[in-house]
NULOKE-266838 format. One record per residue: residue number from 1; chain; x, y, z of N, C-alpha, C, CB in turn. Coordinates in Angstrom, 2 decimals. Glycine has a CB too. Layout:
<recs>
 tiza gupa     n.u     n.v     n.w    ca.u    ca.v    ca.w     c.u     c.v     c.w    cb.u    cb.v    cb.w
  NUM    A       X       Y       Z       X       Y       Z       X       Y       Z       X       Y       Z
...
</recs>
This chain:
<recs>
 tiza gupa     n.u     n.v     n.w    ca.u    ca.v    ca.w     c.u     c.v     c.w    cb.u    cb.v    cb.w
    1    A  137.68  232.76   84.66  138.33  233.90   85.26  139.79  233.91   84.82  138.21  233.87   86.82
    2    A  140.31  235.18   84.66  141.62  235.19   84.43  142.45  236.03   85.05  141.79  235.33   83.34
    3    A  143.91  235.70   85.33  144.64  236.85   86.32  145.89  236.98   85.38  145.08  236.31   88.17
    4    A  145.86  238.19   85.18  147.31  238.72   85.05  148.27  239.32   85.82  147.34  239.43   84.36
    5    A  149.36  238.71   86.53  150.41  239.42   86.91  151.34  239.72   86.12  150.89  238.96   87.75
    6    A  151.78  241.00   86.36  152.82  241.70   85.50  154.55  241.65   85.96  152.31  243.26   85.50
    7    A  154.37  241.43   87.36  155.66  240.84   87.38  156.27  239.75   88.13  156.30  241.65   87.59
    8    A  156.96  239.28   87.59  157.45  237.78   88.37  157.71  237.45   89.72  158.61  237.37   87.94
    9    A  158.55  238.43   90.09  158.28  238.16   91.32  156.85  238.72   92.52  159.49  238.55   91.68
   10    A  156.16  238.61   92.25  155.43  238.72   93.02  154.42  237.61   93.22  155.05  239.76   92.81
   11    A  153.87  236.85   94.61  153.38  236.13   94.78  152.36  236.44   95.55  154.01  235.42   94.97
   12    A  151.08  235.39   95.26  150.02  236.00   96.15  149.96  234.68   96.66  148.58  236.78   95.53
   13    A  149.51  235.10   98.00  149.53  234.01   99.47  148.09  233.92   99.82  150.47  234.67  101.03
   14    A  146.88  234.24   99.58  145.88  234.17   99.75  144.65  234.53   98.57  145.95  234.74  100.73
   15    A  143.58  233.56   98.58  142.45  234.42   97.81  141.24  233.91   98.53  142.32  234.18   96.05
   16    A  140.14  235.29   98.34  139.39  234.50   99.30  138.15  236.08   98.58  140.19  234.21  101.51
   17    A  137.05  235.63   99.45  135.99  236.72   98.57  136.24  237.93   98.77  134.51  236.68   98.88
   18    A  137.27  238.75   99.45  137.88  240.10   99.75  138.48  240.11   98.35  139.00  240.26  101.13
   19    A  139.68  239.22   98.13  140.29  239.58   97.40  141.57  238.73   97.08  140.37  240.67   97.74
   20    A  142.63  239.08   96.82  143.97  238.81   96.67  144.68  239.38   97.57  144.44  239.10   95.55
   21    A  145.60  238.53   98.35  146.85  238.91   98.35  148.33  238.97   98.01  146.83  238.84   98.82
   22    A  149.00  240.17   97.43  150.00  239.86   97.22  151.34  240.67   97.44  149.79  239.53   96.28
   23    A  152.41  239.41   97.92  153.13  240.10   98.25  154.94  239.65   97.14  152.91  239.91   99.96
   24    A  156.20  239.97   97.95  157.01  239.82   97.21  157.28  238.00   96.94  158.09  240.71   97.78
   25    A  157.87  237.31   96.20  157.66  235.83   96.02  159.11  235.39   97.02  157.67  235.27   94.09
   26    A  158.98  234.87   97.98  159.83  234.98   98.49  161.26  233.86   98.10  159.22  235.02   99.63
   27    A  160.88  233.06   97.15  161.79  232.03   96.09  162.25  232.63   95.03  161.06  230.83   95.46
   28    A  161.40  233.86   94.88  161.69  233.96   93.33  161.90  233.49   92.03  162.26  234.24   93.25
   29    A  161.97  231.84   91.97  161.89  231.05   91.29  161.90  230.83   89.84  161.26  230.77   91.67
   30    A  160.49  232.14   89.59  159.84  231.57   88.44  160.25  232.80   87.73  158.18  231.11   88.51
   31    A  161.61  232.35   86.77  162.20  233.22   86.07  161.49  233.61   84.72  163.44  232.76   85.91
   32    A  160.81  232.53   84.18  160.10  232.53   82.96  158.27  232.57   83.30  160.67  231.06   82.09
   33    A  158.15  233.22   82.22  156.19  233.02   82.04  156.03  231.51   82.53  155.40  233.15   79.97
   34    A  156.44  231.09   81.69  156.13  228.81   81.83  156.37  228.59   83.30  157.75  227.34   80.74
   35    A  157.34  228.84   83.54  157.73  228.04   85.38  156.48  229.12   85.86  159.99  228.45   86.51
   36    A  156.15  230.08   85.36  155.28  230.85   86.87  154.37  230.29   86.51  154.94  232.56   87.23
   37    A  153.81  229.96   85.23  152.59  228.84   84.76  152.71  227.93   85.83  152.77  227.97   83.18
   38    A  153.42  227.02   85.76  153.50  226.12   86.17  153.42  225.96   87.71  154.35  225.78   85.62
   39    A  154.05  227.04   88.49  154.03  226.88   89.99  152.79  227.47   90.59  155.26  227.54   90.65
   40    A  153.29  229.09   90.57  152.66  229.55   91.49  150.74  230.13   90.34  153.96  230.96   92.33
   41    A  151.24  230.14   89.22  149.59  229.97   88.35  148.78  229.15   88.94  149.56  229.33   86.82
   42    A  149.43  227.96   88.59  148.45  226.74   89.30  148.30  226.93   90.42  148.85  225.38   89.31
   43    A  148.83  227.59   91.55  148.45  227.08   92.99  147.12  228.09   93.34  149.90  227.29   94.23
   44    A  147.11  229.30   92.32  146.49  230.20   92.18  145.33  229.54   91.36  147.25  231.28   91.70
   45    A  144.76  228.65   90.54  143.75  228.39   89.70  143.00  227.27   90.55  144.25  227.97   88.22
   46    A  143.98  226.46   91.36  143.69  225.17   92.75  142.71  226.31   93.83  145.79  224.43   93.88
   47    A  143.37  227.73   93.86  142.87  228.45   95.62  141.00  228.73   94.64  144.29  230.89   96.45
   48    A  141.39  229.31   93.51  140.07  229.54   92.99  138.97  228.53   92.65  140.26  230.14   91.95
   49    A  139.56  227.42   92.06  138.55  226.26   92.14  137.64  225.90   93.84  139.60  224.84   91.66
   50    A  138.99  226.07   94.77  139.02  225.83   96.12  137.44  226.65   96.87  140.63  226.52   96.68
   51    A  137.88  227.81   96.74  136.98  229.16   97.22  135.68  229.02   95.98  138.09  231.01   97.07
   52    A  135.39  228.35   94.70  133.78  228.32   94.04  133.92  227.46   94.82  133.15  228.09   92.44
   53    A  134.12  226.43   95.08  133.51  225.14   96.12  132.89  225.02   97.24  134.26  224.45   96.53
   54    A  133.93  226.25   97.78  132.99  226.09   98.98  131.69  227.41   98.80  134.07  226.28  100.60
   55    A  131.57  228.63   97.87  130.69  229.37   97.76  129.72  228.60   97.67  130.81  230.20   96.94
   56    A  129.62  227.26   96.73  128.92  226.38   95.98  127.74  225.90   97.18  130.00  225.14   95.32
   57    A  129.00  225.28   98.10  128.23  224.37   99.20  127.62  224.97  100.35  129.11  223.41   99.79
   58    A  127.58  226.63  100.27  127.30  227.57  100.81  125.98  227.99  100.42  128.21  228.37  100.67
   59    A  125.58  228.05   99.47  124.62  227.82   98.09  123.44  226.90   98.73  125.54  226.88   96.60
   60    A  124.45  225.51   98.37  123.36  224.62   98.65  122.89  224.39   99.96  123.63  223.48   98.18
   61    A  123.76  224.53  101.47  123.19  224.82  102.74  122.26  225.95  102.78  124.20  225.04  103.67
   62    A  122.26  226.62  102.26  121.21  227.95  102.29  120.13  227.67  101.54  121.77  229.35  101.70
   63    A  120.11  227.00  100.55  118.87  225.91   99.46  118.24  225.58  100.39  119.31  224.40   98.51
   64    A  118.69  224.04  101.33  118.30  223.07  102.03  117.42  223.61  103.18  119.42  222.31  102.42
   65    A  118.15  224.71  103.86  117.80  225.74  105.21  116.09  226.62  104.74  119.51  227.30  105.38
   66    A  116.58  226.81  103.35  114.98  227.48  102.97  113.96  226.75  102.93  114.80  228.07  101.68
   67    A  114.49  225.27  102.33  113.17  224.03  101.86  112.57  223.80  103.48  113.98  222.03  100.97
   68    A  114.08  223.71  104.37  113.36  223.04  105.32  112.44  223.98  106.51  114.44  222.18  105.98
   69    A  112.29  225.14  106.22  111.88  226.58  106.60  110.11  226.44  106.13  112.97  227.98  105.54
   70    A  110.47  226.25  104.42  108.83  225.79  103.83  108.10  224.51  104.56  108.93  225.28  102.08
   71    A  108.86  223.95  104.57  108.10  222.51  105.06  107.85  222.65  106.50  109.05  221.06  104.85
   72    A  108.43  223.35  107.22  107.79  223.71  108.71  106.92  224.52  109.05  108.53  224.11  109.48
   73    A  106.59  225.41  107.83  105.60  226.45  107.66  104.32  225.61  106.99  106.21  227.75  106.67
   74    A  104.42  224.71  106.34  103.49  224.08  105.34  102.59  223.41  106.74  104.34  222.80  103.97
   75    A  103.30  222.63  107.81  103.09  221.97  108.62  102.13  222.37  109.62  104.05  221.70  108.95
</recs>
């Protein structure tokens, strides 16, 4: 997945399966492409790894919930 923001200051404070949020960066910090790489990119590529993980394990509780659905029906 890839995100482009177009301008620097703006920061997003949430991601989640709605969407993004974003608002103004309230540090402003990241004067260059590289520092916004570096800060608020990453904290943004951490929330997305974050949110497949738990879709993931969401996945596999709903797997487990079906097997164990068959096996009480088999019974």
């Amino acid at each position: 997945m890839s995100i482009t923001v177009m301008c620097p200051d703006v920061h997003i404070t949430s991601v989640s399966s709605w969407g993004m949020v974003f608002v103004p960066s309230p540090s402003q910090n990241a004067h260059t492409r590289e520092e916004y790489a570096k800060t608020t990119g990453k904290w943004i590529e951490e929330q997305l790894k974050k949110h497949e993980q738990q879709i993931i394990n969401i996945d596999k509780q709903k797997e487990v919930l079906r097997d164990e659905k068959s096996i009480a029906s088999i019974s």
